[in-house]
C-alpha positions as a Markdown table, in Angstrom:
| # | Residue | x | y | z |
|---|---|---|---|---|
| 1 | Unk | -10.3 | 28.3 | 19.9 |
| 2 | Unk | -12.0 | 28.2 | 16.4 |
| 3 | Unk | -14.7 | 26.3 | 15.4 |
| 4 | Unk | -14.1 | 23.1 | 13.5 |
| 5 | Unk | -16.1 | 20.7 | 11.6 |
| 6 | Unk | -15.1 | 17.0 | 11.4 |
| 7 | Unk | -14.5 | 15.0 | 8.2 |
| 8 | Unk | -15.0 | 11.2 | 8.3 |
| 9 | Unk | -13.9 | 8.5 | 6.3 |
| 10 | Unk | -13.3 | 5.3 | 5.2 |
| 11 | Unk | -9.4 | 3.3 | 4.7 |
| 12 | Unk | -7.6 | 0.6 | 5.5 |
| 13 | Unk | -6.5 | -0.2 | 8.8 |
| 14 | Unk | -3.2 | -1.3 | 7.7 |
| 15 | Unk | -3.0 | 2.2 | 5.5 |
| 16 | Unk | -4.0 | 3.8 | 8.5 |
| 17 | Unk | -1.8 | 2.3 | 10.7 |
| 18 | Unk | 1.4 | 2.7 | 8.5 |
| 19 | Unk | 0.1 | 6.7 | 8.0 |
| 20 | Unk | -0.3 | 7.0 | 11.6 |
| 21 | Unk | 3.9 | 5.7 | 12.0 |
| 22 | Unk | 5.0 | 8.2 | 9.6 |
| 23 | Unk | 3.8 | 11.1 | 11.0 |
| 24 | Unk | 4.4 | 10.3 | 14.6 |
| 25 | Unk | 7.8 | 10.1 | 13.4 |
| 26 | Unk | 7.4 | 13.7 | 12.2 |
| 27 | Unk | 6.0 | 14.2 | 15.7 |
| 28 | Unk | 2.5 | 15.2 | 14.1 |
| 29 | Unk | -0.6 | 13.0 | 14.0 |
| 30 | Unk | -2.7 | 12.1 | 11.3 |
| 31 | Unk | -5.6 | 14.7 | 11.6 |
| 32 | Unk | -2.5 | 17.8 | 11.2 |
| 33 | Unk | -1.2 | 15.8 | 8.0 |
| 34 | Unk | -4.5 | 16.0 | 6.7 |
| 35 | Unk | -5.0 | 19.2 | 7.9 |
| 36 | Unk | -1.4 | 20.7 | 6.2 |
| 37 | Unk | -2.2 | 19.0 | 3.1 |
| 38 | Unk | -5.7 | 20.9 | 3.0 |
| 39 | Unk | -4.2 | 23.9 | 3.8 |
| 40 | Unk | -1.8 | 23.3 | 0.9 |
| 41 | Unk | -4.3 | 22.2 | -1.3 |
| 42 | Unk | -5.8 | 25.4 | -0.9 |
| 43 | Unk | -2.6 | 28.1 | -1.2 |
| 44 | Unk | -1.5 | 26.1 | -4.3 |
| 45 | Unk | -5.1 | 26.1 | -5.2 |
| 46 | Unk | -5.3 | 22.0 | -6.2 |
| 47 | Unk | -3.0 | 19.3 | -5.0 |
| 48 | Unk | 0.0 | 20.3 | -3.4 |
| 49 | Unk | 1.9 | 17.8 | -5.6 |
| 50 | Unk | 1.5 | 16.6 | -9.5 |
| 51 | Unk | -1.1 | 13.7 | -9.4 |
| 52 | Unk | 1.1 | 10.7 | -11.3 |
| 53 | Unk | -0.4 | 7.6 | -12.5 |
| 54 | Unk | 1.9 | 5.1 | -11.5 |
| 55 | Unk | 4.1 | 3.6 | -14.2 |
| 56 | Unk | 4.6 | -0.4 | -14.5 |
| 57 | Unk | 6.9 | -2.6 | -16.8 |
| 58 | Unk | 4.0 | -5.5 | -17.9 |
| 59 | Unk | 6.1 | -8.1 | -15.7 |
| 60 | Unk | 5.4 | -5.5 | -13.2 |
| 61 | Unk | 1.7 | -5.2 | -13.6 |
| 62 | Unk | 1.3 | -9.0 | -14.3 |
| 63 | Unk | 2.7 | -9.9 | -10.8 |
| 64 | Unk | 0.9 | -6.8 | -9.0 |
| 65 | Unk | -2.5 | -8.3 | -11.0 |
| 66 | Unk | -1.4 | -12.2 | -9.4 |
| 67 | Unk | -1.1 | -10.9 | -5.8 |
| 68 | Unk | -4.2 | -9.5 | -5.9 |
| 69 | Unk | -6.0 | -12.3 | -7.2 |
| 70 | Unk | -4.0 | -14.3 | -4.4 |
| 71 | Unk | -5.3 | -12.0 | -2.2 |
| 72 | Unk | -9.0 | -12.1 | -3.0 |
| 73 | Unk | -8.6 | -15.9 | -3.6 |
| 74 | Unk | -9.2 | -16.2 | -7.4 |
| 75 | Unk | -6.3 | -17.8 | -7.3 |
| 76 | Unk | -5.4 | -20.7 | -5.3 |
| 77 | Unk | -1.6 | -21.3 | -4.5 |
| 78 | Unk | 0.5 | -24.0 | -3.4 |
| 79 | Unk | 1.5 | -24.3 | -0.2 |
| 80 | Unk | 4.3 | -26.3 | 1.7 |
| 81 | Unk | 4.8 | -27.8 | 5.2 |
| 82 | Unk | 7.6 | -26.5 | 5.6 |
| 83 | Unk | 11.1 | -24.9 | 4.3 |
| 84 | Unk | 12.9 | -27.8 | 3.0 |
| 85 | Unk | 9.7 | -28.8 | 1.0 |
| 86 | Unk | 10.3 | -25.6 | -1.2 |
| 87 | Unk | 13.3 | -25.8 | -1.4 |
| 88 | Unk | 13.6 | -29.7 | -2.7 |
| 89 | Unk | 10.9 | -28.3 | -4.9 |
| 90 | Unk | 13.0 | -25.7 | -6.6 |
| 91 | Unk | 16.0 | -27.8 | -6.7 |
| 92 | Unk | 13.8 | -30.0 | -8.8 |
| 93 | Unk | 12.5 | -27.5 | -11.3 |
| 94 | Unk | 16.0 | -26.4 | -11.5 |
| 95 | Unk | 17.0 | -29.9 | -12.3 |
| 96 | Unk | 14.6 | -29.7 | -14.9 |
| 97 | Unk | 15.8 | -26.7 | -16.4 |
């Protein structure tokens, strides 16, 4: 067996554990994805697919920008006790409309 040399790092657990679905459904684990894409990397000498900034409409970007602020609690949201609490809610905005 060859020698091999280990490469740590650092992600998400929720990253990881969605990566780790997908290939098991390709019956491979996560260490031989990495390890075709580096081999890939290599025979196409860079990335084995065209590096793409991702592309937003600004109603897009604005609600991507308000879920992370949600999410790291700059921004404080409303919450309800239940269902029909939203819902009245709504009905009265729409009532406003």
């Amino acid at each position: 067996m060859p020698k091999t040399a280990s490469i740590s790092m650092r992600i998400e657990p929720e990253v990881k554990a969605q990566a780790e679905e997908v290939f098991a459904n390709l019956g491979i684990s996560v260490t031989d994805a990495i390890n075709v894409f580096l081999h890939t990397s290599i025979l196409e000498g860079g990335f084995p697919f065209r590096p793409r900034q991702p592309r937003y409409n600004a109603e897009t970007y604005a609600a991507m920008q308000e879920a992370r602020d949600i999410m790291s609690g700059k921004v404080q949201v409303k919450r309800y006790a239940s269902l029909d609490e939203l819902l009245q809610e709504i009905d009265a905005e729409d009532a406003d409309a």
